[in-house]
C-alpha positions, 0 to 999 in steps of 0.5 A: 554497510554500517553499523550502530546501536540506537543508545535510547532503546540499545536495538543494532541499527544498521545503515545503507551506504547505497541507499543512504537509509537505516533500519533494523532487522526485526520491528517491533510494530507490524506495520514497519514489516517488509511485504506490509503493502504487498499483502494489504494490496493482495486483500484490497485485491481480495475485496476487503475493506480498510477495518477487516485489512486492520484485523487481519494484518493486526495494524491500526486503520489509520495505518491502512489508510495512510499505506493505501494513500501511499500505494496509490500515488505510486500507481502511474497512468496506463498508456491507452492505445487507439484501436484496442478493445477496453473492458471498463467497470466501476465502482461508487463509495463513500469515504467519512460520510456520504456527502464524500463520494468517490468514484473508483475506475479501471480499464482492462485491454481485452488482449493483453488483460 
């Protein structure tokens, strides 16, 4: 691990050899914190919406938005195995305006949960 000091602000930076990646160890910004999308996924899990994840974790909303955009493009596509009983649900919401309607799906194999 290498380390240097950015000369504009003096904060030490250091940098991954394995990684290839910098960073420092304590943000000034809360949104740059490690476990940031951990806990917005905890509240998304909770119910809570983008403005109330905004108050609570002390960030912008676009910030939420943007780390939930981000969250979910890294969710992969279940497999669906043939023979297996499914409980599904759904959830309808409007994003801007409500000519913007998305519909939200999930499906939860009864054995495995």
């Amino acid at each position: 691990m290498k380390i240097g000091i950015v000369k504009s602000t003096g904060i030490q930076r250091y940098y991954c050899n394995n990684c290839k990646r910098s960073y420092i160890e304590s943000y000034s910004r809360k949104s740059y914190e490690y476990d940031i999308n951990i806990r917005i996924i905890a509240l998304l899990k909770e119910g809570c919406g983008t403005r109330s994840i905004s108050r609570l974790l002390e960030i912008a909303p676009e910030t939420v938005t943007t780390r939930i955009k981000l969250i979910a493009k890294k969710i992969s596509k279940p497999i669906i195995y043939k023979g297996r009983i499914y409980e599904m649900d759904e959830m309808y919401t409007y994003i801007g305006n409500k000519s913007q309607r998305y519909c939200i799906a999930y499906a939860i194999d009864r054995k495995t949960r």
